[in-house]
Backbone as CSV, one residue per row, in Angstrom:
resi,resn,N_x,N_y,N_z,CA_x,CA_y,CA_z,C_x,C_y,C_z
1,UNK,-0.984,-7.499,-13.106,-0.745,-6.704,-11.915,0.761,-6.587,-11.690
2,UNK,1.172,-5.657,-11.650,2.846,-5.201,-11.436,3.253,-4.670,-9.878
3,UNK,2.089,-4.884,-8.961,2.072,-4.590,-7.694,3.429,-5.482,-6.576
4,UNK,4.587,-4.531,-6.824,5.601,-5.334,-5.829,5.445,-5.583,-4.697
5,UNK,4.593,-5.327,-3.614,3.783,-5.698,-2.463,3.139,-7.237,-2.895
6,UNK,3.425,-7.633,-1.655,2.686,-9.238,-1.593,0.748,-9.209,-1.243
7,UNK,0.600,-7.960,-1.259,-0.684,-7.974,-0.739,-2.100,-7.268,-2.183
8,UNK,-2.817,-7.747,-2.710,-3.392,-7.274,-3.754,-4.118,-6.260,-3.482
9,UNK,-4.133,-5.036,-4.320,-4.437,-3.649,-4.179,-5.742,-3.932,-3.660
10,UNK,-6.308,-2.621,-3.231,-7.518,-2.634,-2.118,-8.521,-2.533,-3.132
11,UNK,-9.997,-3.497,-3.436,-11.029,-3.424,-4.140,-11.889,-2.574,-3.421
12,UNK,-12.304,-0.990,-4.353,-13.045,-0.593,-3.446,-14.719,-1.028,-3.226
13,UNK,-14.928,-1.867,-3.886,-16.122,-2.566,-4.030,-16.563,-3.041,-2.877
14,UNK,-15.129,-3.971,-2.152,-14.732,-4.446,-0.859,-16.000,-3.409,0.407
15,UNK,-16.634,-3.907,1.299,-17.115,-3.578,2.330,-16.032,-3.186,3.418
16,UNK,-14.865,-3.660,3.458,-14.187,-3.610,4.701,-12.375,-3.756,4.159
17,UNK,-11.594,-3.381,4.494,-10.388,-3.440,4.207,-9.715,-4.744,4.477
18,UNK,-8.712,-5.293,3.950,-8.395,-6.443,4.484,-7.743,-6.527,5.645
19,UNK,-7.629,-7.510,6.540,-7.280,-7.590,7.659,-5.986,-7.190,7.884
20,UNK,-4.947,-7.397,7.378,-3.662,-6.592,7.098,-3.413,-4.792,7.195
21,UNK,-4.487,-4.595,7.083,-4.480,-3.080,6.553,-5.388,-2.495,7.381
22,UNK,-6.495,-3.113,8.421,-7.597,-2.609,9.337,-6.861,-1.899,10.490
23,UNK,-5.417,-2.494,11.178,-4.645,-1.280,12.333,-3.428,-1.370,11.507
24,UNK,-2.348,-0.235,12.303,-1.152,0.335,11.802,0.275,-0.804,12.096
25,UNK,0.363,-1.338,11.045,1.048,-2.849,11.331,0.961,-4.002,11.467
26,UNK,-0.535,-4.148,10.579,-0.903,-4.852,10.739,-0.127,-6.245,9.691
27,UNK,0.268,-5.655,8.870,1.397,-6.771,8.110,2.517,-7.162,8.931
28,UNK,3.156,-6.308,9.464,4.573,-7.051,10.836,4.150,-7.316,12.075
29,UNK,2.821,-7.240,12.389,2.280,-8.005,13.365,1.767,-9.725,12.956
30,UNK,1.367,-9.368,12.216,0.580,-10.803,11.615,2.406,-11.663,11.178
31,UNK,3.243,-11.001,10.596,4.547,-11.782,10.695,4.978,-12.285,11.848
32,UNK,5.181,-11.747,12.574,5.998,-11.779,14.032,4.900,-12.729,14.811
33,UNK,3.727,-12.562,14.692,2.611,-13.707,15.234,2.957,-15.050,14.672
34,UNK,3.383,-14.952,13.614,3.280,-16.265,13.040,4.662,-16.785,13.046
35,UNK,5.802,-16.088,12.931,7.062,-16.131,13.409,7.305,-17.180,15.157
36,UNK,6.710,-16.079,15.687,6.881,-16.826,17.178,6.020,-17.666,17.250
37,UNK,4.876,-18.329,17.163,4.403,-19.397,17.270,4.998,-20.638,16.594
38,UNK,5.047,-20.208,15.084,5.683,-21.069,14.734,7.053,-21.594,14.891
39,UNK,7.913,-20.458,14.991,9.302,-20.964,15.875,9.392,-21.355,17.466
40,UNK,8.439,-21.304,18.047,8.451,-22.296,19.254,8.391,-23.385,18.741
41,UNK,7.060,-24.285,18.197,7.264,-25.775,17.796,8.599,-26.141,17.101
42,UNK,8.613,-25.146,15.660,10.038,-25.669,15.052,11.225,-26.324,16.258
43,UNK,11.690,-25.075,17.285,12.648,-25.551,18.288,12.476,-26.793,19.357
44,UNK,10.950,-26.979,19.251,10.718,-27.956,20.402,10.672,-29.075,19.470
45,UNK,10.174,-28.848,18.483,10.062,-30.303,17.630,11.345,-31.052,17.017
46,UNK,12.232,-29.862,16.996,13.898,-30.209,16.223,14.791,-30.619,17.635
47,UNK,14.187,-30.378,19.136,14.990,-30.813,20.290,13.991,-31.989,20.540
48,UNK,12.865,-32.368,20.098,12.418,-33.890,20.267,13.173,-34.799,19.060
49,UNK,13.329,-34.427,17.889,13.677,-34.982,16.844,15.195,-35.394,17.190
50,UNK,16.069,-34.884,17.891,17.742,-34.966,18.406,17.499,-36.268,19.915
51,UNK,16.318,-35.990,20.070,16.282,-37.135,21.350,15.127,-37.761,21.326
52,UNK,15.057,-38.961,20.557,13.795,-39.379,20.654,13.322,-40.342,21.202
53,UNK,14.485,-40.738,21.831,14.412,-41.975,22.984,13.964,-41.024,24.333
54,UNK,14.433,-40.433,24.485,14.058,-39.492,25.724,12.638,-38.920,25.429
55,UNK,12.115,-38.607,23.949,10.877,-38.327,24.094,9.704,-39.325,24.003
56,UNK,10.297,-40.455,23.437,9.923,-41.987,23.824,9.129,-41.996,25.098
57,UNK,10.580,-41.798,26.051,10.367,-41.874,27.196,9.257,-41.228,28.143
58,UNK,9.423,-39.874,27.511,8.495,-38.854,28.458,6.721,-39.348,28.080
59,UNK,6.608,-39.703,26.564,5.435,-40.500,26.248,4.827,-41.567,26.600
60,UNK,5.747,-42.745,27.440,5.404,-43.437,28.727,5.028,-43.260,29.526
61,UNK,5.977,-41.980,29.780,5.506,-41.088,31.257,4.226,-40.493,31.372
62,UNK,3.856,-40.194,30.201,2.354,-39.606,30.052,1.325,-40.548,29.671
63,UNK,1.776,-42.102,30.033,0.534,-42.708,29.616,0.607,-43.530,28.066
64,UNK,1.175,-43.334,27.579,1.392,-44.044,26.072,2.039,-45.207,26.402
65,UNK,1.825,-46.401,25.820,2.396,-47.700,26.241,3.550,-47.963,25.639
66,UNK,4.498,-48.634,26.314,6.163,-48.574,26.184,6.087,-49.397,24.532
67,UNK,5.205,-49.796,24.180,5.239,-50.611,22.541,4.982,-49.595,21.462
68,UNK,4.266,-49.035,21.631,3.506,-47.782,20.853,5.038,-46.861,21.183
69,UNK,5.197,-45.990,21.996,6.127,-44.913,22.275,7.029,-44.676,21.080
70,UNK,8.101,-45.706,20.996,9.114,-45.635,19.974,8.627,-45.219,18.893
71,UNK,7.358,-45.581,18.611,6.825,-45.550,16.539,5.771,-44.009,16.918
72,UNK,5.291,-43.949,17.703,4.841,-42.411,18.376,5.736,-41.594,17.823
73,UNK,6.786,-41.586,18.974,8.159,-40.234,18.840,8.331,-39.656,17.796
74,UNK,9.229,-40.196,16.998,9.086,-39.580,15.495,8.110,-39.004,14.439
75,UNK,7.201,-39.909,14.566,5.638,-39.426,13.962,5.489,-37.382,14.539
76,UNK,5.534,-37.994,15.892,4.479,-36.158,16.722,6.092,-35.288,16.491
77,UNK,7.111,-35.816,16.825,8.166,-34.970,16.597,8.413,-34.189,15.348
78,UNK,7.949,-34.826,14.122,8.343,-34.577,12.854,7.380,-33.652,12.554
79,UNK,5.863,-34.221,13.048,4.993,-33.241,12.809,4.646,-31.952,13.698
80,UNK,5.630,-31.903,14.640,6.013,-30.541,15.242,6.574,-30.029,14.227
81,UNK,7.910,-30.250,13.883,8.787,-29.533,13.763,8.216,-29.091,11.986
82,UNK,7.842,-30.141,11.277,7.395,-29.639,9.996,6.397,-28.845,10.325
83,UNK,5.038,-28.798,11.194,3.881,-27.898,11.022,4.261,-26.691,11.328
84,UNK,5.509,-26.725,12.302,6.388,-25.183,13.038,6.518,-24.530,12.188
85,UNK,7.725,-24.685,11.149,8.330,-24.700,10.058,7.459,-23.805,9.382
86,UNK,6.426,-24.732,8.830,5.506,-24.255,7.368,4.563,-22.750,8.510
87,UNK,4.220,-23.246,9.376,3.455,-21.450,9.884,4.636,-20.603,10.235
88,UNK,5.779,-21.211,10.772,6.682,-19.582,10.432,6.906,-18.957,9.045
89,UNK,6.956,-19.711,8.227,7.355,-19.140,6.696,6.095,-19.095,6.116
90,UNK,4.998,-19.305,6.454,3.736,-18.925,6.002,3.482,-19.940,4.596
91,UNK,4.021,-21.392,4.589,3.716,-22.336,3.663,2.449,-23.114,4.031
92,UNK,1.763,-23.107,3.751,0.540,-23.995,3.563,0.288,-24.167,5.145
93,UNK,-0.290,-22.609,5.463,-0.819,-22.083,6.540,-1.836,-22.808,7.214
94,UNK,-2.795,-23.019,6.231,-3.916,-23.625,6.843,-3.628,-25.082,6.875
95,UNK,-3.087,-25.576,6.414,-2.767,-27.336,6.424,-2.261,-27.316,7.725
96,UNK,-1.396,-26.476,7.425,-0.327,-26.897,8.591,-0.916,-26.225,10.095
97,UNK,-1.871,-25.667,10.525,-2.836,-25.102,11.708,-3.300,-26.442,11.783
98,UNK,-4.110,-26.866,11.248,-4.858,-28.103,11.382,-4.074,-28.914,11.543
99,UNK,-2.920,-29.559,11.249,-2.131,-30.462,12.191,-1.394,-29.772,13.005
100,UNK,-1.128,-28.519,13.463,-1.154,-28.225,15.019,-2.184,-28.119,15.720
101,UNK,-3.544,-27.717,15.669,-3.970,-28.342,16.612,-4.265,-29.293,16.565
102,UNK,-4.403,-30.629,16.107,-4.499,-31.566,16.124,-3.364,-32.125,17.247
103,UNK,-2.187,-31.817,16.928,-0.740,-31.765,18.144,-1.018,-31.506,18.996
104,UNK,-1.508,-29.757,19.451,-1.453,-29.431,20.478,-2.123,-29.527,21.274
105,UNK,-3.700,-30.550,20.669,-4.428,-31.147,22.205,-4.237,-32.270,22.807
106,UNK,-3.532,-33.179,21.624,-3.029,-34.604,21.943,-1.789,-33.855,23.117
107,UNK,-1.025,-33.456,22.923,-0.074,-32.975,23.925,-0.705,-32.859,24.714
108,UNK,-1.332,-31.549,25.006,-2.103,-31.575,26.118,-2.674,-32.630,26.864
109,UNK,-3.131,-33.393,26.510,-4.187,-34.120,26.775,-2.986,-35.861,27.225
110,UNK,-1.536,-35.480,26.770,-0.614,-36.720,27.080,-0.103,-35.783,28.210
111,UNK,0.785,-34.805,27.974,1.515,-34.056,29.273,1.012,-33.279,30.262
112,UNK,-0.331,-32.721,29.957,-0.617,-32.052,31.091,-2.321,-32.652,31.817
113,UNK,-2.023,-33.575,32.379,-3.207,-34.585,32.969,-3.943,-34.156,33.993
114,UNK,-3.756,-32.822,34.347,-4.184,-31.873,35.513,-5.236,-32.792,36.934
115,UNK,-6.228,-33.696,36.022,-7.082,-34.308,36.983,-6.396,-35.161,37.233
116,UNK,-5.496,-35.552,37.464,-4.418,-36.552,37.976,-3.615,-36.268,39.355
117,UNK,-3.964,-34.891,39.741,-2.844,-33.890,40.527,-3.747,-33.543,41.141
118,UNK,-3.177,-33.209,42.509,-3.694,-32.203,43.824,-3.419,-31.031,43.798
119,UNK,-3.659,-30.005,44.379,-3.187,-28.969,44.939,-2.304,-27.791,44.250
120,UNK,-1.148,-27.711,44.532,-0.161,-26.726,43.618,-0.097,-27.687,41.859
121,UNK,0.077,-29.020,42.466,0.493,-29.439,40.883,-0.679,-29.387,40.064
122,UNK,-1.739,-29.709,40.583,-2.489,-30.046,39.605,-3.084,-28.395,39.074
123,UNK,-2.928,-27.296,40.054,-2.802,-26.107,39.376,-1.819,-25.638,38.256
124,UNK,-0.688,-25.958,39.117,0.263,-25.877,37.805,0.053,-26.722,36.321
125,UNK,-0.269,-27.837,36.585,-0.675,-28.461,35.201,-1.872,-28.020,34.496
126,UNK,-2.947,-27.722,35.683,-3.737,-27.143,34.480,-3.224,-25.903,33.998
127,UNK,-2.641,-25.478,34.652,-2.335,-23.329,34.185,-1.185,-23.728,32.545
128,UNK,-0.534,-25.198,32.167,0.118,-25.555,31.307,-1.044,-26.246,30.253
129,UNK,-1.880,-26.780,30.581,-3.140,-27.724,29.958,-3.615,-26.889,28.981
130,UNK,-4.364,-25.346,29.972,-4.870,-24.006,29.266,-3.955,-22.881,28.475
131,UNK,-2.572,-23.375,28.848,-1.666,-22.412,27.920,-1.818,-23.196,26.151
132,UNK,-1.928,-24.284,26.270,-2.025,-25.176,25.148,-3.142,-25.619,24.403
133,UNK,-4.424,-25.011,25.338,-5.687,-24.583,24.171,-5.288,-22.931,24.076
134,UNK,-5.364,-22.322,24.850,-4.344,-20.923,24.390,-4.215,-21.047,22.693
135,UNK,-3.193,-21.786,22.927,-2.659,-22.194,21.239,-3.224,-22.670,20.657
136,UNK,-4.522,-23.484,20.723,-4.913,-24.092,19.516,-5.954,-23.020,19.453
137,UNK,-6.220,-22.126,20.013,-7.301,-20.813,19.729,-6.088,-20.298,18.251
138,UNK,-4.740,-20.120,18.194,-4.307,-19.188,17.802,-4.082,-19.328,16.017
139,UNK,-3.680,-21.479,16.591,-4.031,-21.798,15.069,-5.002,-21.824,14.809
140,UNK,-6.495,-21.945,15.730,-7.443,-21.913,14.709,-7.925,-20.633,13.796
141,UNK,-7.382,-19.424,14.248,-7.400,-17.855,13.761,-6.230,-17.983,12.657
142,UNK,-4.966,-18.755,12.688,-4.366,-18.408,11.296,-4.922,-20.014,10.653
143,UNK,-5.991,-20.995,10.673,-6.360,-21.197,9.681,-7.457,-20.959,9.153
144,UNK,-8.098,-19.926,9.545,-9.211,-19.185,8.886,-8.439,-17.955,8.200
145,UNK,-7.255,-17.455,8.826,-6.628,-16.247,7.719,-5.791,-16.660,7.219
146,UNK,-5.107,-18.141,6.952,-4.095,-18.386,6.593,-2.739,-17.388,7.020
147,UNK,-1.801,-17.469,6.071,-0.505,-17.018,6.554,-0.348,-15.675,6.612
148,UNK,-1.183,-14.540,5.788,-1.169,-13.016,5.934,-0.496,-12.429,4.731
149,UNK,-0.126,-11.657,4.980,0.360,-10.583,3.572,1.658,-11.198,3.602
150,UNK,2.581,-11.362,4.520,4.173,-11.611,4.394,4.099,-13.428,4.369
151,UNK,3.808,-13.878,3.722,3.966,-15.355,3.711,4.068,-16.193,1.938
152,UNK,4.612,-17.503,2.267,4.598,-17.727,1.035,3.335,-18.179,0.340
153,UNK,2.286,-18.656,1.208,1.116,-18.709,0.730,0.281,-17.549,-0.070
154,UNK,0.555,-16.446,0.239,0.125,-15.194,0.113,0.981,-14.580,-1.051
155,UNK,2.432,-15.047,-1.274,2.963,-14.923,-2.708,2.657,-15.894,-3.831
156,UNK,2.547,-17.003,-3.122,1.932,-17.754,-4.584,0.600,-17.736,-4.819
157,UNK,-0.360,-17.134,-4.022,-1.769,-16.606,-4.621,-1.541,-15.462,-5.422
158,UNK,-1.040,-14.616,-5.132,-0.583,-13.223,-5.797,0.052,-13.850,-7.216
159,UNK,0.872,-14.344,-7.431,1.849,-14.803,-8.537,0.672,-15.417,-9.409
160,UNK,0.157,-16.208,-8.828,-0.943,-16.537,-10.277,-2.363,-15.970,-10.319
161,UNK,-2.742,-14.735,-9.557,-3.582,-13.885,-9.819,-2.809,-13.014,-11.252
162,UNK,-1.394,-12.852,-11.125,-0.938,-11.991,-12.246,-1.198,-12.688,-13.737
């Protein structure tokens, strides 16, 4: 196959077009989806990784015991910032979904304690609780499609289909 596109020509055998190709953009949408999700964690995980005594800290604050915290921090920090990483550049898409959500309910479930709170706060925490299954809806959709036409997962399937 000599196809310079990252995406393998359309089988018309195929029942349905691939998901890339079903609306108009659907390749720089599926980038930019995976772009911004994944560059939120990258940034939050590389500003826990610069302070990890402070995120130590905030992991106390949420309930994690001051012995545990320290050997915590680094662990969830690293695996922010690496799972960020690999879904913005579309490396091992689906691995890396599955340890975000795996992240993003433990988060949840450490920072936003909603039944803990009254009134405005405990609204506000849940309206933060549900932004963060939000997200694990979003990895669980790119690890059933993996990374998409623009990713590196999607070039090294292509590369040894040739």
């Amino acid at each position: 196959m000599t196809n310079a596109q990252w995406t393998v020509p359309h089988d018309p055998n195929h029942l349905s077009l691939p998901l890339n190709e079903r609306i108009a953009g659907g390749r720089g949408m599926w980038l930019i989806g995976r772009l911004l999700i994944g560059g939120l964690f990258l940034m939050s995980g590389t500003q826990k990784l610069m302070g990890l005594d402070q995120f130590a800290a905030t992991l106390v604050k949420g309930g994690i015991p001051d012995t545990i915290a320290p050997m915590l921090a680094p662990i969830a920090a690293g695996a922010e910032t690496i799972g960020g990483l690999c879904i913005a550049i579309g490396l091992f898409t689906s691995w890396a979904s599955l340890l975000m959500i795996a992240f993003t309910v433990v988060a949840a479930l450490v920072s936003h304690r909603f039944w803990e709170f009254e009134g405005a706060a405990a609204q506000t925490q849940m309206a933060h609780f549900m932004k963060n299954i939000m997200i694990v809806g979003a990895f669980c959709l790119l690890y059933v499609s993996s990374g998409g036409p623009c990713s590196i997962d999607r070039w090294w399937r292509d590369r040894n289909l040739r």
